[in-house]
C-alpha positions in Angstrom: 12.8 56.3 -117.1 16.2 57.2 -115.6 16.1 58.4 -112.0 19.8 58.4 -111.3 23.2 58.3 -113.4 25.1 55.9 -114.5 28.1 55.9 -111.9 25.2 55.8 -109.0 23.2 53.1 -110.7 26.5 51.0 -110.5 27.4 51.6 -107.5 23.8 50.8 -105.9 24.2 48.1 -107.9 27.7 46.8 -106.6 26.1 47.6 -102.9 23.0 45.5 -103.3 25.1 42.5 -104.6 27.1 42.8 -101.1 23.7 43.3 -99.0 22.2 40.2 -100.5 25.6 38.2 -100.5 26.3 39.3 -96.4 22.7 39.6 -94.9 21.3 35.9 -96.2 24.9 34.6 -94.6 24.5 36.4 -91.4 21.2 35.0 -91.0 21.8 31.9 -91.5 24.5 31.9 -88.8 22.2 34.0 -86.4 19.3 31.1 -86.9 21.8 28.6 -86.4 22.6 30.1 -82.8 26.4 31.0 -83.4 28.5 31.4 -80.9 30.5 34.3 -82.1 27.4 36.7 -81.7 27.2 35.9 -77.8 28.5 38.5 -76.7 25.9 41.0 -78.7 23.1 39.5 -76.5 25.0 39.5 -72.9 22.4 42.0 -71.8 19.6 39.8 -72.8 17.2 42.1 -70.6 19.1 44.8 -68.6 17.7 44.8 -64.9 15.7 41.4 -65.2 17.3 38.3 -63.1 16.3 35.4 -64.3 15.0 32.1 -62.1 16.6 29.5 -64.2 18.8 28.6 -66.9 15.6 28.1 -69.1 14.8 31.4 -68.9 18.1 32.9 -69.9 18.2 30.5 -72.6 14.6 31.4 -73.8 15.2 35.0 -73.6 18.5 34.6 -75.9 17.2 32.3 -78.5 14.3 34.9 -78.5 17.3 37.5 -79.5 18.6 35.1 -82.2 15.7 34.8 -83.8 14.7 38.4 -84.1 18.1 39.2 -85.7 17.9 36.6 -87.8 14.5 37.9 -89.1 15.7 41.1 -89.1 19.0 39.9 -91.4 16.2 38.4 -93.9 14.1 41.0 -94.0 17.1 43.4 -95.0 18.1 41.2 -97.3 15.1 41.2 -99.2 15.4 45.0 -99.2 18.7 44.9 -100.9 17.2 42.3 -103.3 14.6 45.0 -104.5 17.2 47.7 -104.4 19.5 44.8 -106.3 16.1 45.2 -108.9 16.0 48.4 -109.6 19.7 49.4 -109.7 20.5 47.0 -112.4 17.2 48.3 -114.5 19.1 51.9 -114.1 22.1 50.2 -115.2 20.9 48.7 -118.1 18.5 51.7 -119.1 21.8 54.3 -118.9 24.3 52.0 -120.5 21.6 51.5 -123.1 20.7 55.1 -124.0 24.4 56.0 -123.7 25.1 52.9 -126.7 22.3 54.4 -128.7 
């Protein structure tokens, strides 16, 4: 059962193969702490000093992680999207053959 056209199946379809390509890569440098995303967690916790170096560290890995989980979970989302676009690709291309 069709529930979009042909040109928007495609291009869901061409947009999930980015989202899963990007978001599994982004994660994977996010869990691996890199460097080039230091400056999205600056403001670890605006207003809050911290006592110790531990702390600051804690509270950033803390940041690291969550947008790393946040980057899989995404990705996954794309994957199901991925899913169903290419079923609504193959259904119109199908019934358009036929």
């Amino acid at each position: 059962m069709p529930c979009c056209g042909p040109k928007l199946s495609l291009f869901c379809t061409l947009i999930s193969i980015w989202g899963v390509i990007m978001l599994p890569i982004l994660g994977l440098l996010l869990n691996f702490h890199s460097t080039a995303f230091a400056e999205d967690f600056a403001e670890v916790e605006t207003g809050k000093e911290f006592q110790s170096a531990d702390e600051l560290w804690n509270a950033v890995k803390t940041k690291y992680e969550t947008a790393a989980l946040n980057c899989w979970i995404a990705a996954g989302c794309y994957g199901v999207t991925l899913l169903i676009s290419v079923h609504q690709c193959y259904y119109n291309f199908k019934r358009s053959s036929v």
